[in-house]
C-alpha positions, -999 to 999 in steps of 0.1 A, spaced: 597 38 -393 611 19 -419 588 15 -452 600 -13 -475 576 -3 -503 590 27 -502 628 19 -504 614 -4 -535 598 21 -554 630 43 -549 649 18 -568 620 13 -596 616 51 -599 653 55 -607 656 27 -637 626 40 -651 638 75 -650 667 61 -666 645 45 -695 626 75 -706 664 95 -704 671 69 -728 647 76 -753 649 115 -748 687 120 -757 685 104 -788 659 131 -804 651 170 -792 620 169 -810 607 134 -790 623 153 -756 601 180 -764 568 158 -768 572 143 -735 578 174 -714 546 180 -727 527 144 -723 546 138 -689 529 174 -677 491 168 -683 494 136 -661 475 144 -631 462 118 -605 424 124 -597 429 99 -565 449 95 -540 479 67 -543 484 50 -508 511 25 -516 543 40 -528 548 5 -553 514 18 -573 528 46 -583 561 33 -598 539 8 -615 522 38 -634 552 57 -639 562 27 -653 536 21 -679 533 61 -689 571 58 -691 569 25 -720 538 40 -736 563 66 -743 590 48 -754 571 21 -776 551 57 -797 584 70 -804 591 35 -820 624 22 -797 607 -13 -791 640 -29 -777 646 -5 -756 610 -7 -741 612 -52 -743 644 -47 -725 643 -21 -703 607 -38 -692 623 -72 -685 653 -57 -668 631 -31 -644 606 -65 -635 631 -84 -630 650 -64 -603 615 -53 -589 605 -94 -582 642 -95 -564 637 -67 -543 594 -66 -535 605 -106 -524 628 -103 -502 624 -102 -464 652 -90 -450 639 -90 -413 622 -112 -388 586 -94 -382 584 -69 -355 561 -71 -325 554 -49 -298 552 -59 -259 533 -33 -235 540 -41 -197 526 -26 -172 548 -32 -138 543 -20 -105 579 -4 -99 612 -2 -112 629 -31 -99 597 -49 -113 605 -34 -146 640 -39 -144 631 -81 -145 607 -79 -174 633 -63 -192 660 -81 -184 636 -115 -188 625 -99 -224 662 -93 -235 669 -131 -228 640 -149 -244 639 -125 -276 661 -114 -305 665 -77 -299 644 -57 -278 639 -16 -283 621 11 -256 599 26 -280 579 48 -251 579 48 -211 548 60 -187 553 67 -152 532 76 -127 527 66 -88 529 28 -84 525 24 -124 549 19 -151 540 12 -182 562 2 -212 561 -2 -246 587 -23 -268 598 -33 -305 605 -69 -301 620 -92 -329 612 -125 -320 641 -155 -319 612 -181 -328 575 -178 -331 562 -194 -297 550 -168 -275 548 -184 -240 574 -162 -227 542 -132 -232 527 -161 -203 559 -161 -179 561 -127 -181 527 -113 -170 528 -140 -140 562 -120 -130 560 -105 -95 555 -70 -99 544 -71 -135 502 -65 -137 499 -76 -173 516 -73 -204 506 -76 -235 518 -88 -276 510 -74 -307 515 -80 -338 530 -49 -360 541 -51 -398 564 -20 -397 543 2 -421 525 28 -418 490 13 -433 479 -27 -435 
């Protein structure tokens, strides 16, 4: 699964790397002093969200830049690494998945609801498959053409098809 946070924080983690690189080149003694800061940083909790932790990478990372005394380099490299973290934390790239579990009676029955699915949505995915006797069950990664869900109505009332259900999933791993 795909974690957009993650793929964000990628990108943040990299131009602040490049910040403190920056500042380090320019003296041995100052590249010296932050080996040292930059290895009693220790995390008591647990960080959930990848983004957090750029953000405090971040801050560690201009505390260390304003003590040495390179103040543009910590104005600029500030504006520049908010800037491009507004862009990217912004943008939606993808319609919202959604996941569709049918439960059909056979496979011509489930044969229909897929082909019925593939019609009334954007893209449609077999994401797992349960057979037993006279029970299929299926569950799918939908990404929805529009946001009215009747077709979830047509569907269940399918011959052959005992229910089927829609829910909403964000694509991450937590909330």
């Amino acid at each position: 699964m795909y974690s957009s946070s993650f793929g964000v924080t990628l990108i943040a983690l990299t131009m602040i790397t490049t910040v403190v690189i920056l500042a380090v080149t320019s003296n041995v003694v100052l590249s010296l002093g932050m080996v040292g800061a930059l290895s009693i940083v220790r995390f008591r909790t647990a960080i959930k969200e990848p983004l957090d932790i750029a953000f405090l990478f971040w801050s560690i990372a201009v505390g260390i830049v304003l003590a040495a005394g390179m103040i543009p380099l910590a104005v600029i490299g500030s504006v520049v690494i908010g800037v491009i973290l507004l862009v990217f934390v912004n943008k939606k790239s993808y319609v919202n998945p959604y996941i569709v579990v049918i439960s059909c009676e056979s496979h011509d029955s489930e044969i229909k609801a897929k082909d019925f699915l593939d019609k009334q949505v954007q893209r449609c995915v077999v994401k797992s498959k349960t057979a037993q006797k006279g029970a299929i069950e299926l569950n799918m990664e939908i990404r929805m053409k529009e946001e009215n869900t009747d077709f979830i109505n047509i569907l269940s009332e399918m011959d052959g098809v005992n229910s089927a259900v829609l829910v909403s999933y964000n694509g991450e791993y937590m909330g």
